[in-house]
VMD Tcl script that builds the backbone (N, CA, C; Angstrom):
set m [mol new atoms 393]
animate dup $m
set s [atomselect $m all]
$s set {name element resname resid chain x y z} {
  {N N UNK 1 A 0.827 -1.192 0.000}
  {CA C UNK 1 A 0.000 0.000 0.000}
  {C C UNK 1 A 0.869 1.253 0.000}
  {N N UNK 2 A 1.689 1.361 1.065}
  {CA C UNK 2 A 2.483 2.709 0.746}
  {C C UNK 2 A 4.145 2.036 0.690}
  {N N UNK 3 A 4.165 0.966 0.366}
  {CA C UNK 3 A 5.388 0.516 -0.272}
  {C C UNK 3 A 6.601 0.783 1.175}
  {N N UNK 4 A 6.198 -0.041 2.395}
  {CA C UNK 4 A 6.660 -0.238 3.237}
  {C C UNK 4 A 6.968 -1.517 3.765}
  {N N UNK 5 A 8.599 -1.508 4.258}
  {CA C UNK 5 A 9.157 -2.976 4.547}
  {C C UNK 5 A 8.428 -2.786 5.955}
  {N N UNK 6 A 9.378 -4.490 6.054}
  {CA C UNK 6 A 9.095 -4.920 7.500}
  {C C UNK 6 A 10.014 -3.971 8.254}
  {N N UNK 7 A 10.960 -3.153 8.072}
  {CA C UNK 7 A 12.095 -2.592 9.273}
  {C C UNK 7 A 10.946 -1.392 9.333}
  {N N UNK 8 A 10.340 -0.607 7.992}
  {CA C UNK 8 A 9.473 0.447 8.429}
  {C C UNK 8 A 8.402 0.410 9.323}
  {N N UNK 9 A 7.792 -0.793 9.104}
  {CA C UNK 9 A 6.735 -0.914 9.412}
  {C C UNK 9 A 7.532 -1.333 11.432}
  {N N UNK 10 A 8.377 -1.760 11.605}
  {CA C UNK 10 A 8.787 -2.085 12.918}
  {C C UNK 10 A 8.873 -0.890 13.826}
  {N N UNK 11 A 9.524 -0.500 13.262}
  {CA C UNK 11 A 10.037 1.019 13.199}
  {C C UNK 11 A 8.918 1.924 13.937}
  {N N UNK 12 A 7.807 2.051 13.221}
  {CA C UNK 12 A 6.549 2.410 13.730}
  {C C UNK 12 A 5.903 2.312 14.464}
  {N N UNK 13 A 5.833 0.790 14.545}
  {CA C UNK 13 A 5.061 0.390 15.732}
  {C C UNK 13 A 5.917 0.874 17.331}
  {N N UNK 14 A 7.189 0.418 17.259}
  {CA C UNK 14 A 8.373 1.017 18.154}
  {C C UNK 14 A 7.880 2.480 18.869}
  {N N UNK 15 A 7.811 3.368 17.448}
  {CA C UNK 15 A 7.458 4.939 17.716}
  {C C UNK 15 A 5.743 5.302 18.592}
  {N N UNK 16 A 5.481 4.119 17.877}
  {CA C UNK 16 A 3.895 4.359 18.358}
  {C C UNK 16 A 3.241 4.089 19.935}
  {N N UNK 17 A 4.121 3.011 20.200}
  {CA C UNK 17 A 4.579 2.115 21.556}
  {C C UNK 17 A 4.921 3.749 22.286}
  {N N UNK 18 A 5.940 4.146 22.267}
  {CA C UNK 18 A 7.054 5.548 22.611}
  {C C UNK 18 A 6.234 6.604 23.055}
  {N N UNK 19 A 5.363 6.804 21.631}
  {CA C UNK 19 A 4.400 8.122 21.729}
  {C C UNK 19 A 3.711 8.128 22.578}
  {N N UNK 20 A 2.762 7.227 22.215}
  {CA C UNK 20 A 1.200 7.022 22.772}
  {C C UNK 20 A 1.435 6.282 23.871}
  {N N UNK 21 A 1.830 4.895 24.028}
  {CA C UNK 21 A 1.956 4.445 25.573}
  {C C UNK 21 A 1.313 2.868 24.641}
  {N N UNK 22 A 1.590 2.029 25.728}
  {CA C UNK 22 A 1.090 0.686 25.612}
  {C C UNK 22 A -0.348 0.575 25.731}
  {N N UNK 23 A -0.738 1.851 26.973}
  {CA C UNK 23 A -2.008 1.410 27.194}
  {C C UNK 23 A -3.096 2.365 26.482}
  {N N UNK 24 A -2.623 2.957 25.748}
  {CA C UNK 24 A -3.240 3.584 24.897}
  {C C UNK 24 A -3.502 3.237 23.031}
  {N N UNK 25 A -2.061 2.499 23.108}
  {CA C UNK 25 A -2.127 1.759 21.771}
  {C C UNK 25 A -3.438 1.417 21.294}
  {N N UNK 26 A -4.217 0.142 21.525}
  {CA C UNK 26 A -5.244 -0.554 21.419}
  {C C UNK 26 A -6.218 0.187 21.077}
  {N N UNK 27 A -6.464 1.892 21.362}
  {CA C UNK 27 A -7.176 2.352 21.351}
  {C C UNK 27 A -7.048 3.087 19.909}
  {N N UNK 28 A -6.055 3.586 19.769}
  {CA C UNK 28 A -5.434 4.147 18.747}
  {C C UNK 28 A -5.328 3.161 17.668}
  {N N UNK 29 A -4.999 2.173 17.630}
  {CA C UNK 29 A -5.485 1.420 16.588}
  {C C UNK 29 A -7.121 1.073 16.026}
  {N N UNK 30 A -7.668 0.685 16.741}
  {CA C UNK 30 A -9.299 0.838 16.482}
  {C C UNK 30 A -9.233 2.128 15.915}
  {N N UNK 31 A -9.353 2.957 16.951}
  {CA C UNK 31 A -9.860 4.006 15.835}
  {C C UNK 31 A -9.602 4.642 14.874}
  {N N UNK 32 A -7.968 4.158 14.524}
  {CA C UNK 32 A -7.555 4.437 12.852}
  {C C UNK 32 A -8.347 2.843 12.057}
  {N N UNK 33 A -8.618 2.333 12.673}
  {CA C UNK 33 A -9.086 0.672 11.758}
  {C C UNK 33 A -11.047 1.743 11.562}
  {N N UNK 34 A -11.307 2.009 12.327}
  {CA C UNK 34 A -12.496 2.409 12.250}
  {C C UNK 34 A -12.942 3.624 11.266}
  {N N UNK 35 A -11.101 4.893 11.241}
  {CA C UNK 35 A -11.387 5.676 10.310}
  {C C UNK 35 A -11.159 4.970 8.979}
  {N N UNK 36 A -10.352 4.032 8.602}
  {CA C UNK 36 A -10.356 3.095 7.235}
  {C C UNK 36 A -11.104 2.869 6.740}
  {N N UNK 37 A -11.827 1.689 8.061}
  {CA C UNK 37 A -13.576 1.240 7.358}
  {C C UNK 37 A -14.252 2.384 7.140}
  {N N UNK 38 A -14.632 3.662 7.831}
  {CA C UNK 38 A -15.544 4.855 6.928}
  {C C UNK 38 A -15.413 5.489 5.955}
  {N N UNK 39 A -13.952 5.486 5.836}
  {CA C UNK 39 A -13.666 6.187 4.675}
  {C C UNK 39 A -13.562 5.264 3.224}
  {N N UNK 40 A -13.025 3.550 3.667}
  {CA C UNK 40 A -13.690 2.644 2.407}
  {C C UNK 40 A -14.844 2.660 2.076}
  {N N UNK 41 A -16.094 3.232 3.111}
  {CA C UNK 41 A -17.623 2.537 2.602}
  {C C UNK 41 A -17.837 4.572 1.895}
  {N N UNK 42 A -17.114 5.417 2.745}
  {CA C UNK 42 A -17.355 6.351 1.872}
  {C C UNK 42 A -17.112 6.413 0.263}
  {N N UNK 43 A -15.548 5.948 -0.098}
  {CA C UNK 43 A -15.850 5.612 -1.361}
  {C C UNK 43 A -16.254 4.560 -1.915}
  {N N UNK 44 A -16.597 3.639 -1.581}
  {CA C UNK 44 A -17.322 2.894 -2.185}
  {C C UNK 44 A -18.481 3.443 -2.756}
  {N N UNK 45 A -19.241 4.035 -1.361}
  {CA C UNK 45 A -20.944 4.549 -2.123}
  {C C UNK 45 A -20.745 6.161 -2.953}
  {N N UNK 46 A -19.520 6.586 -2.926}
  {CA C UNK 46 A -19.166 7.386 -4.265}
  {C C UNK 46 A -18.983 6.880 -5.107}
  {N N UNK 47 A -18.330 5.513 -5.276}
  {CA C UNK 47 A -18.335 5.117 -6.808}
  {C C UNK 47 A -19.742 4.338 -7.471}
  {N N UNK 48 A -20.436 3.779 -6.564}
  {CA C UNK 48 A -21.692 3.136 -6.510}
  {C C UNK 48 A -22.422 4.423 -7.378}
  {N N UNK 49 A -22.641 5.271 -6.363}
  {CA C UNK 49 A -23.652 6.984 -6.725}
  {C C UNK 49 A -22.853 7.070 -8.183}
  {N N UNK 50 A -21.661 7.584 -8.726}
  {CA C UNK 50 A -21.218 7.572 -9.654}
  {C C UNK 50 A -22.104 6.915 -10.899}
  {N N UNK 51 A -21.764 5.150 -10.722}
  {CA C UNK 51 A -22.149 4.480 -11.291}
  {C C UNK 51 A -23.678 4.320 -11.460}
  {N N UNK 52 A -24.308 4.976 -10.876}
  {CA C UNK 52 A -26.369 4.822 -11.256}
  {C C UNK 52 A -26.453 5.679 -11.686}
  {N N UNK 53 A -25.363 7.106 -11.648}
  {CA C UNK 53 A -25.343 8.504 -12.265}
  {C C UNK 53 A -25.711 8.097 -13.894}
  {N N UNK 54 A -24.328 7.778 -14.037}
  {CA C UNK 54 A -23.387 7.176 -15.403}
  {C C UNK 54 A -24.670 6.478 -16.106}
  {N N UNK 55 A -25.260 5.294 -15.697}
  {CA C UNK 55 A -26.375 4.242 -16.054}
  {C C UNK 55 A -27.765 5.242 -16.423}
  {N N UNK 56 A -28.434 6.180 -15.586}
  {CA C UNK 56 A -29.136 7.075 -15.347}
  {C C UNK 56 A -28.674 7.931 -16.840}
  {N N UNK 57 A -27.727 8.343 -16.765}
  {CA C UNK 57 A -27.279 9.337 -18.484}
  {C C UNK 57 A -27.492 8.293 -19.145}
  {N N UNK 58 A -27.077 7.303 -20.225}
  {CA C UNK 58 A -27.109 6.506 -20.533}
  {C C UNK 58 A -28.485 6.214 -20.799}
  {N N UNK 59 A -29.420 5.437 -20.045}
  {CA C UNK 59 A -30.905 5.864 -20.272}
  {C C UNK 59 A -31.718 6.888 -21.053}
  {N N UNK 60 A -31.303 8.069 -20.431}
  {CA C UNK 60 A -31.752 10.156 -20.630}
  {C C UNK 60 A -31.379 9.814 -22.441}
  {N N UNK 61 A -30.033 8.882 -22.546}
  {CA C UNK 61 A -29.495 9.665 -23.967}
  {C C UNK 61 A -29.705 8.382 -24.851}
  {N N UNK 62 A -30.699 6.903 -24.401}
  {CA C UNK 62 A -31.157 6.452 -25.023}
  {C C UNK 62 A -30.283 5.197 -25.164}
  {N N UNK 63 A -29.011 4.758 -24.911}
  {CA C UNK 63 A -28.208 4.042 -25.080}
  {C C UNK 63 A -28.428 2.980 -24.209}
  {N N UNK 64 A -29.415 2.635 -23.821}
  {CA C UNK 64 A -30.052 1.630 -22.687}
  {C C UNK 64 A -31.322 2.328 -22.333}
  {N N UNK 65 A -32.345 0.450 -22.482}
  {CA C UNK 65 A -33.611 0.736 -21.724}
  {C C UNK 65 A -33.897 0.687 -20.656}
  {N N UNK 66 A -35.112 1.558 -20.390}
  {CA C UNK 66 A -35.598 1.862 -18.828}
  {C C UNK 66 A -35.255 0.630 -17.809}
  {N N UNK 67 A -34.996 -0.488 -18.655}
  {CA C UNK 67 A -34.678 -1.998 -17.730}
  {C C UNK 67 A -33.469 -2.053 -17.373}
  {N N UNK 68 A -32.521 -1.266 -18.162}
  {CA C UNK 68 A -31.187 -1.103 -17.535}
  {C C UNK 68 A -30.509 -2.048 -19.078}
  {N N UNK 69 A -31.410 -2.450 -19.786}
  {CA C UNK 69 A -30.350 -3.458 -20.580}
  {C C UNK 69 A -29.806 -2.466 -21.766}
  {N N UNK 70 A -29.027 -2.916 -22.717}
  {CA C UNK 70 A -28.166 -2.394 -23.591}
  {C C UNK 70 A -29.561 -2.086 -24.565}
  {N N UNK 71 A -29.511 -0.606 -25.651}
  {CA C UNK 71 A -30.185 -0.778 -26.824}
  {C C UNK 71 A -29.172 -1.279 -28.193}
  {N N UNK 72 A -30.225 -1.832 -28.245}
  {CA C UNK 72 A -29.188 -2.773 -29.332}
  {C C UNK 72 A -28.597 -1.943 -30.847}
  {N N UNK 73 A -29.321 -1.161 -30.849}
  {CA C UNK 73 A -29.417 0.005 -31.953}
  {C C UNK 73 A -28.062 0.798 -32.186}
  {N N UNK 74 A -28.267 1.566 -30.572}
  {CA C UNK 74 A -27.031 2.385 -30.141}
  {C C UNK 74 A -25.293 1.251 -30.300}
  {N N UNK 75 A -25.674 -0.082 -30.272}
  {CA C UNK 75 A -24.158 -0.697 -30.464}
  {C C UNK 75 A -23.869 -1.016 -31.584}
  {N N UNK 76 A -24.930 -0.535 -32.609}
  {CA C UNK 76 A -24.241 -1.063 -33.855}
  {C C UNK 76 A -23.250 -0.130 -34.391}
  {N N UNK 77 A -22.171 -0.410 -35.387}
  {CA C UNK 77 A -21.398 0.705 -35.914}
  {C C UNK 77 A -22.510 1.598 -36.942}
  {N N UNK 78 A -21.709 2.936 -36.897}
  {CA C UNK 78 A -21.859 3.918 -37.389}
  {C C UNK 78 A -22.606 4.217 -38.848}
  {N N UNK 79 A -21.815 3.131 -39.827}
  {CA C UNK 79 A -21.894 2.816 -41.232}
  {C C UNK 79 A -23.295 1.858 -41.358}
  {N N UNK 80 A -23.333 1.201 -40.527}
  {CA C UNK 80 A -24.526 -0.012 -40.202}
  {C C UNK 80 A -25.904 0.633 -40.402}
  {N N UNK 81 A -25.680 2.037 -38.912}
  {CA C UNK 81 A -26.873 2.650 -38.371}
  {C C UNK 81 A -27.092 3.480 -39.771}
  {N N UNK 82 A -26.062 4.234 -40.487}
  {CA C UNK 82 A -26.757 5.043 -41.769}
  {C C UNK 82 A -27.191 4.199 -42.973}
  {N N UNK 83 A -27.096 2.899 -42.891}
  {CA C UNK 83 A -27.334 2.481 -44.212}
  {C C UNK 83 A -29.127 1.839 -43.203}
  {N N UNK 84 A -29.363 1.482 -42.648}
  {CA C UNK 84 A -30.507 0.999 -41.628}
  {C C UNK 84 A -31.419 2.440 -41.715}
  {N N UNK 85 A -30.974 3.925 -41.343}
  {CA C UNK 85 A -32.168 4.830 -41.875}
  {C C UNK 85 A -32.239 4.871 -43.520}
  {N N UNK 86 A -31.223 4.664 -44.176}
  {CA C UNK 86 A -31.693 4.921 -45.289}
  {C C UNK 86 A -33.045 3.892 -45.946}
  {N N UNK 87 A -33.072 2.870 -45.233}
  {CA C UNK 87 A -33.844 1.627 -45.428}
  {C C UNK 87 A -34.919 1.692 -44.407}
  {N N UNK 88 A -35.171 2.201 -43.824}
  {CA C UNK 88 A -35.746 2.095 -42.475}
  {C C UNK 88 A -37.178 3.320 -42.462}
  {N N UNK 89 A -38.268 2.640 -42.725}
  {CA C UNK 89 A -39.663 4.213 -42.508}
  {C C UNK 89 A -39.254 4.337 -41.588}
  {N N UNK 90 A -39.992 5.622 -41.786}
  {CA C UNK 90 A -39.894 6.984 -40.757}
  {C C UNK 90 A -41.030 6.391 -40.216}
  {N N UNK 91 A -40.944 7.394 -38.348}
  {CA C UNK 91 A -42.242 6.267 -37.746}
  {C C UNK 91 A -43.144 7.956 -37.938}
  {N N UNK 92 A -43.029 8.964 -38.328}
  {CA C UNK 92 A -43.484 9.965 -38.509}
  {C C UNK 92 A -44.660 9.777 -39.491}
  {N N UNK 93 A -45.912 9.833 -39.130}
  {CA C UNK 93 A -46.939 9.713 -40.353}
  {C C UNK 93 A -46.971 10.854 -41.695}
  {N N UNK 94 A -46.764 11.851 -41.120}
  {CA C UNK 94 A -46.453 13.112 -42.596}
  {C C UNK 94 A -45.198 12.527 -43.272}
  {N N UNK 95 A -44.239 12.632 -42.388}
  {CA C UNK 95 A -42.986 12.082 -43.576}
  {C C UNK 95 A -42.816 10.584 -44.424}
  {N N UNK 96 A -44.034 9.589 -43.808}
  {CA C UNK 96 A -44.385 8.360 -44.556}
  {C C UNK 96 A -45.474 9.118 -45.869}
  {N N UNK 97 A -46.270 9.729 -45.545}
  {CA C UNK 97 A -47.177 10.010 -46.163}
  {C C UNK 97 A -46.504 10.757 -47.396}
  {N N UNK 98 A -45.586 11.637 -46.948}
  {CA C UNK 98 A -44.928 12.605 -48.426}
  {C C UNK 98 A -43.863 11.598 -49.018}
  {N N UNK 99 A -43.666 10.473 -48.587}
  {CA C UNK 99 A -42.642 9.947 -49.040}
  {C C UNK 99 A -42.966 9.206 -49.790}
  {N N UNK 100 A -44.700 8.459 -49.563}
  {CA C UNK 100 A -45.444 7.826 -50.387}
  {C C UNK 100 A -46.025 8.430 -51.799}
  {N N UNK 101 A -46.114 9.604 -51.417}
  {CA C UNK 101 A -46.490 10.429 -52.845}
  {C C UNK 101 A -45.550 10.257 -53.163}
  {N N UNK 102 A -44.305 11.031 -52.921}
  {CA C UNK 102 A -43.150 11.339 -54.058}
  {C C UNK 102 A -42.775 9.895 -54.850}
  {N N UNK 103 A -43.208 8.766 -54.106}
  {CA C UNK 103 A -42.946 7.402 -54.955}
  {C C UNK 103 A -43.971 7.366 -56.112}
  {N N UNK 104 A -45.027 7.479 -55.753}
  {CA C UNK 104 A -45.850 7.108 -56.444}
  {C C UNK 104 A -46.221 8.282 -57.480}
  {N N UNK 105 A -45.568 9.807 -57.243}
  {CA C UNK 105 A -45.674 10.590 -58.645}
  {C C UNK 105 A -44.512 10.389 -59.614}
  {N N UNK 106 A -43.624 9.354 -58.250}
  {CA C UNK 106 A -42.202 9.074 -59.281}
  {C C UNK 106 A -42.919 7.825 -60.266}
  {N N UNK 107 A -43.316 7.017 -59.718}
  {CA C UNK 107 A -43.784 5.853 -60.441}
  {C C UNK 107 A -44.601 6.036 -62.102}
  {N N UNK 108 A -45.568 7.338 -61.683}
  {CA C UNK 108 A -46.001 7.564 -62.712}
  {C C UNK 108 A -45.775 8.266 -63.701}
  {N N UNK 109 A -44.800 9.068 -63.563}
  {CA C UNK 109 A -43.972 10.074 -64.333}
  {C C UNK 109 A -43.501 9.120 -64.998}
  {N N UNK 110 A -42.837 7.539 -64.607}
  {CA C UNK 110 A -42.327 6.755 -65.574}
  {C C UNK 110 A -42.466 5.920 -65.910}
  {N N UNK 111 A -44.389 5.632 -65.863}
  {CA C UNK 111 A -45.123 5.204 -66.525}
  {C C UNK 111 A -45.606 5.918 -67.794}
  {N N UNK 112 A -45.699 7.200 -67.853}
  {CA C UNK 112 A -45.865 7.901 -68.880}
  {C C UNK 112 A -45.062 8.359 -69.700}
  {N N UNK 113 A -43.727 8.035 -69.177}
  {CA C UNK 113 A -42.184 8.034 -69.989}
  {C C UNK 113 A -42.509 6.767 -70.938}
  {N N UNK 114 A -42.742 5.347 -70.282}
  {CA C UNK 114 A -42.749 4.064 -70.728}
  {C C UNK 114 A -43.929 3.890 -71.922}
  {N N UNK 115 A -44.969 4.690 -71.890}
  {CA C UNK 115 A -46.032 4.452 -72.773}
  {C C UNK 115 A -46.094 4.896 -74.042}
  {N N UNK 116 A -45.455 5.994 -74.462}
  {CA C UNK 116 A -45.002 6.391 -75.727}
  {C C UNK 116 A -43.709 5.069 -76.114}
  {N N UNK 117 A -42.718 4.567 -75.695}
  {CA C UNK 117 A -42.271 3.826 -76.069}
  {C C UNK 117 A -42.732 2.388 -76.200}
  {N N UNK 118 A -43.943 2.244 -75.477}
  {CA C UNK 118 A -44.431 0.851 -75.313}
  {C C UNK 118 A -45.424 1.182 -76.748}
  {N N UNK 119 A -45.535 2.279 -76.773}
  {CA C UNK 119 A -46.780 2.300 -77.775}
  {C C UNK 119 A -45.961 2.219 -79.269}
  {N N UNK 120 A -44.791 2.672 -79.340}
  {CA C UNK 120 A -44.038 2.449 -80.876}
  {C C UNK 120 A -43.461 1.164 -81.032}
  {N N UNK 121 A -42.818 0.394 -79.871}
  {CA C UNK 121 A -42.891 -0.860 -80.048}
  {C C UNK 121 A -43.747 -1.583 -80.441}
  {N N UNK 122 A -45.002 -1.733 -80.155}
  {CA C UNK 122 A -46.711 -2.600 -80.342}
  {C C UNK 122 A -46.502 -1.916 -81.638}
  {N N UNK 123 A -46.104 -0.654 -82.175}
  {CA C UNK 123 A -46.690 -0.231 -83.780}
  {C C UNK 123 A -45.862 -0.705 -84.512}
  {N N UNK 124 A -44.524 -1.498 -84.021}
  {CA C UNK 124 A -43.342 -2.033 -84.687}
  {C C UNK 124 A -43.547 -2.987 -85.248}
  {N N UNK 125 A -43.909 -3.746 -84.143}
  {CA C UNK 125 A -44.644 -5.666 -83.836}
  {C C UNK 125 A -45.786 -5.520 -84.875}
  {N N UNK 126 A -46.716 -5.080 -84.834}
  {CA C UNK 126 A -47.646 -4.983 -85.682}
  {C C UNK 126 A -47.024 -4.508 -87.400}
  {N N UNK 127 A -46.481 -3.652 -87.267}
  {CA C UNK 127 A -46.418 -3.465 -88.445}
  {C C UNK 127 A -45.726 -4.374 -89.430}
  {N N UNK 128 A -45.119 -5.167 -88.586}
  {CA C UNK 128 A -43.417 -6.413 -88.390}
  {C C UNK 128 A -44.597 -7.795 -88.987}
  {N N UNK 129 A -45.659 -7.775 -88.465}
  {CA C UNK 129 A -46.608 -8.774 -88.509}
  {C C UNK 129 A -47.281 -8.502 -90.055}
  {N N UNK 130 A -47.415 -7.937 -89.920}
  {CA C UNK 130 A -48.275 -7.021 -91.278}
  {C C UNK 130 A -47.656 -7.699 -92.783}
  {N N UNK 131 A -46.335 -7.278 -92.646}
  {CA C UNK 131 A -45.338 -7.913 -93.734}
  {C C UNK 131 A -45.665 -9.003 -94.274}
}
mol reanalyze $m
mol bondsrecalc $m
mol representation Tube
mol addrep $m
């Protein structure tokens, strides 16, 4: 812990014996053993508090559900998640809805591209038949 031999650590006890007295020792030890244990459970429940903090953000920013488990979404890579919206409806009903038109005025714009050519082909065939 603080990178002390056995002569230091002898050493100490010697001084401590000296200082304090024999019959005071016993006492003086407890209650440095007693300031240890409060000050371990103090940080402990700082890193604990920390850690439900940390879990708690995490939640707020969506990267885990209210159950505490992982969203599976948030772990995919980057490249994954943009090719997944590009594929992926919108759960937005206007932006499904305009997205459905723009298909379907696309669709027909090139249906009416296709019908002048469908229609000189059939006059080809026919005329091809005719011969």
């Amino acid at each position: 812990m603080f990178d002390l031999g056995w002569m230091e650590i002898g050493f100490i006890v010697v001084l401590a014996l000296i200082v304090v007295g024999p019959k005071d020792l016993p006492k003086l030890i407890r209650s440095i053993s007693s300031a240890m244990t409060k000050a371990r459970k103090f940080y402990r429940d700082g890193v604990t508090s920390m850690h439900k903090l940390e879990q708690e953000i995490d939640i707020a920013s969506g990267k885990y559900d209210s159950d505490g488990e992982p969203n599976i979404y948030e772990l995919l890579p980057d490249h994954i998640k943009k090719s997944m919206i590009s594929v992926e409806p919108s759960r937005d009903k206007a932006s499904n809805e305009a997205a459905q038109k723009a298909y379907e005025d696309a669709v027909a714009e090139l249906k009416e591209k296709m019908e002048p050519a469908q229609r000189s082909s059939e006059d080809d065939s026919k005329a091809s038949s005719v011969v």
